[in-house]
C-alpha positions as CSV (number, residue, x, y, z in Angstrom):
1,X,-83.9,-15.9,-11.2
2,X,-84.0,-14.2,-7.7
3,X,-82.7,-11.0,-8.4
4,X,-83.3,-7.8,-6.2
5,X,-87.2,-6.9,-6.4
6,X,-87.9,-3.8,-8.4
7,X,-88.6,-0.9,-6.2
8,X,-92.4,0.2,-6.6
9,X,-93.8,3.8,-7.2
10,X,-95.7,3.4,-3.8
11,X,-93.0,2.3,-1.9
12,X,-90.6,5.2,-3.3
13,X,-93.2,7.7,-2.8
14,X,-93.3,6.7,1.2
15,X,-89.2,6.5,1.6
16,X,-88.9,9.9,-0.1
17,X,-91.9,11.3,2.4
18,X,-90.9,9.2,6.0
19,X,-87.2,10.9,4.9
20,X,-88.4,14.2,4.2
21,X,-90.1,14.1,7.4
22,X,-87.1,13.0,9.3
23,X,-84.9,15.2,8.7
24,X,-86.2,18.7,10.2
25,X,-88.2,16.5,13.2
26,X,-84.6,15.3,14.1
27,X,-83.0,18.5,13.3
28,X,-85.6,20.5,15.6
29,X,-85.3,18.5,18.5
30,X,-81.1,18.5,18.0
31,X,-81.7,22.3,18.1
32,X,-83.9,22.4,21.0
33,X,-81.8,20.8,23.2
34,X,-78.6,22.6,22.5
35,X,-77.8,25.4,24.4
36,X,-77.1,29.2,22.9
37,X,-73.7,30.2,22.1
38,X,-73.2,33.4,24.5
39,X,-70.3,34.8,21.2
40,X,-73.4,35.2,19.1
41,X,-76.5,36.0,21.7
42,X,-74.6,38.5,24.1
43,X,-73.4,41.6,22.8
44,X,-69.4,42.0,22.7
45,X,-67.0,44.4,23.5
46,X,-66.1,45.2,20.6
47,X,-69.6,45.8,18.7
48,X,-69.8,48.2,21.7
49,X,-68.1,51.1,19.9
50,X,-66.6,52.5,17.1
51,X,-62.4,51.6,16.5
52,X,-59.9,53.7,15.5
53,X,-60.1,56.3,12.7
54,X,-58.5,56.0,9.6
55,X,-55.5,58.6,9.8
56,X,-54.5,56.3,13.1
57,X,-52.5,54.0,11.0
58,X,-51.4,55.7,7.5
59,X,-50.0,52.7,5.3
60,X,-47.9,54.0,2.8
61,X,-48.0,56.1,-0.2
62,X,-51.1,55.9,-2.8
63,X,-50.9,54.5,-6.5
64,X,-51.0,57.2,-9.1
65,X,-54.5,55.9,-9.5
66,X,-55.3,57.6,-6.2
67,X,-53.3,61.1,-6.7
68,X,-56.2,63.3,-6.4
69,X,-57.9,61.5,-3.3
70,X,-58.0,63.5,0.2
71,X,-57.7,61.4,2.6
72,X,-59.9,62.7,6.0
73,X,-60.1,61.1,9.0
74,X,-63.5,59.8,9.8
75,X,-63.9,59.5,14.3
């Protein structure tokens, strides 16, 4: 018979380490070569300041869970 040859512990071991070894080698050098995204290293407009306060917008009435809250408006 001339079935597929059994795998060996040896040759297992060194697939399993020349992957392992592959894998962050190719993924350093993909992130080497790519260039930053200026959304995430720049600082935007709108992380510039605070937004609107809360009594800007009122959205309805509150359940009777919420009957003894006061609401203030925070700047």
């Amino acid at each position: 018979m001339n079935g597929p040859t059994p795998t060996t512990r040896r040759g297992f071991l060194r697939a399993g380490l020349a992957a392992g070894v592959a894998v962050p080698v190719t993924a350093t050098l993909a992130r080497a070569q790519a260039a930053p995204d200026p959304l995430i290293t720049e600082v935007q407009d709108w992380a510039r300041y605070t937004g609107d306060g809360v009594d800007v917008t009122p959205y309805g009435m509150p359940i009777h869970f919420e009957a003894d809250v006061i609401r203030r408006n925070v700047p």
